[in-house]
C-alpha positions in Angstrom: 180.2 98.5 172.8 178.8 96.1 170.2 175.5 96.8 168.6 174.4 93.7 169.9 174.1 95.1 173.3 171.5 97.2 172.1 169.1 94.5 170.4 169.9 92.7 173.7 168.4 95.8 175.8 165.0 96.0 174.0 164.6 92.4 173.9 165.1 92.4 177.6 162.6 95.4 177.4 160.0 94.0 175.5 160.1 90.3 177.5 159.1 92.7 180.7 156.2 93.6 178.4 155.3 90.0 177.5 152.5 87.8 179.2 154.2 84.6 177.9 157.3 84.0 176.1 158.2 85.2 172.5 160.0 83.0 169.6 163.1 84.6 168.7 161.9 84.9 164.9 158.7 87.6 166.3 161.7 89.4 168.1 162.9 89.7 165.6 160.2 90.7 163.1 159.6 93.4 166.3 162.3 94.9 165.5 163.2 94.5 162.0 166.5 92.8 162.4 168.0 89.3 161.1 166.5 86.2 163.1 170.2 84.8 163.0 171.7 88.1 164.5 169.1 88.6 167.0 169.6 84.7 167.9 173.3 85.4 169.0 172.3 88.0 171.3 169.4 86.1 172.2 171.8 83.0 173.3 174.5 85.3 175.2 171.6 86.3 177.0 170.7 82.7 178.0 173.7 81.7 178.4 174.2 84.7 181.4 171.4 83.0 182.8 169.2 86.5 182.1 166.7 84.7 180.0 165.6 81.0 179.5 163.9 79.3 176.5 160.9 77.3 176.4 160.3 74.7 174.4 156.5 73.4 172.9 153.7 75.5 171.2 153.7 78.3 173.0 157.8 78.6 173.2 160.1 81.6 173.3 161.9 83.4 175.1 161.6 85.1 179.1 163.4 86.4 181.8 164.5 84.5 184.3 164.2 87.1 187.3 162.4 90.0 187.6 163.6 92.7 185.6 164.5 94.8 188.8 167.0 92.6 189.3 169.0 93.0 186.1 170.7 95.5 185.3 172.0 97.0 182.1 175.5 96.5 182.8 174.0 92.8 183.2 173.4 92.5 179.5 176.5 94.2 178.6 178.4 91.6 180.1 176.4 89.1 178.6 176.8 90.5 175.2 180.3 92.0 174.8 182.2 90.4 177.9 183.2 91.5 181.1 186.9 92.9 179.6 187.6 96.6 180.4 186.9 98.8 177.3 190.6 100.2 177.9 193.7 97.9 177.4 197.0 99.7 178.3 199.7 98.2 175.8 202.4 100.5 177.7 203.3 103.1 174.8 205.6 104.6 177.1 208.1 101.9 176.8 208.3 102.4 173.3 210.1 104.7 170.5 213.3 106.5 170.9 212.4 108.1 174.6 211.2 104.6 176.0 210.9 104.1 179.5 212.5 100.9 180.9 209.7 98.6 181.8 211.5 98.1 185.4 210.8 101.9 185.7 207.3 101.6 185.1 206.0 100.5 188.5 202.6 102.3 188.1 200.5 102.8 185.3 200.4 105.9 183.7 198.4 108.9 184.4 196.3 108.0 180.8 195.7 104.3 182.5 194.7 105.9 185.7 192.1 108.2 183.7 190.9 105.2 181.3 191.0 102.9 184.1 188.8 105.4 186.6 186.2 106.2 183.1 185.6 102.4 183.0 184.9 101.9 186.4 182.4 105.0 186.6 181.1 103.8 183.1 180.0 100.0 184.9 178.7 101.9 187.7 176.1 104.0 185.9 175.2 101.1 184.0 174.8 99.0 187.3 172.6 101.6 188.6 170.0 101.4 185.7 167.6 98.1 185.3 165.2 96.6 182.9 162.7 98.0 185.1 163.9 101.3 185.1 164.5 101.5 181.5 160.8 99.7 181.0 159.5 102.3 183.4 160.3 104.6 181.1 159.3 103.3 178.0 155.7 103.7 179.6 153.0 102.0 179.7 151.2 103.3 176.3 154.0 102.2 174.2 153.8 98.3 176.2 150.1 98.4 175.6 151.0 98.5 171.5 153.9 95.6 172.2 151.2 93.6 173.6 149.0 93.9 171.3 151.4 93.1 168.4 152.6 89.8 170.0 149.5 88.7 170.6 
């Protein structure tokens, strides 16, 4: 998982904390990272459909649904890309014990195990929201975000 993906989380975070949207660049400030890195994550983000920009004075960014309805995995998608974190490339066919590729029918048992950690990995991460994880930020540590973006 990139690190992006975890810029991504608080800023998802942080817009649940938000009365009105935030410009990238005081994101960014927030959290002491580069506007033009935070800006990539900010635009996988909109481009997921998770969050929206607006434009004029008061611009920046928000969610686009409540934050109950998106989950973490949500944002990992959005960030990294659906693709499994395993890719088989079939080691077993190679070196000088090779299995014939017409004899590999199944995957392997190491597949099967990557292939089952992936799917529980996705699950747990479907089962957690920006609500949860802003739940548990509480509210004393949102009452000092507010204040600062304001």
């Amino acid at each position: 998982m990139s690190g992006g993906v975890e810029w991504a989380l608080h800023c998802c975070v942080v817009l649940t904390a938000a009365p009105e949207p935030v410009p990238a660049a005081r994101l960014a400030e927030l959290h002491d990272v580069s506007g033009s890195y935070l800006a990539k994550q900010l635009q996988a983000l909109a481009r997921a459909g998770l969050i929206h920009s607006v434009q004029g004075h008061s611009g920046g960014y928000a969610l686009t649904r409540d934050p109950a309805n998106i989950t973490v995995l949500d944002v990992v998608t959005a960030v990294d890309g659906a693709r499994p974190a395993f890719v088989c490339t079939e080691i077993r066919q190679r070196g000088p014990l090779a299995t014939p590729a017409e004899a590999c029918t199944a995957p392997c048992p190491v597949h099967r195990a990557m292939i089952a950690a992936d799917e529980a990995w996705r699950a747990a991460l479907r089962d957690v929201t920006i609500a949860d994880l802003a739940r548990d930020v509480g509210a004393g540590a949102f009452d000092g975000v507010r204040r600062w973006l304001q």
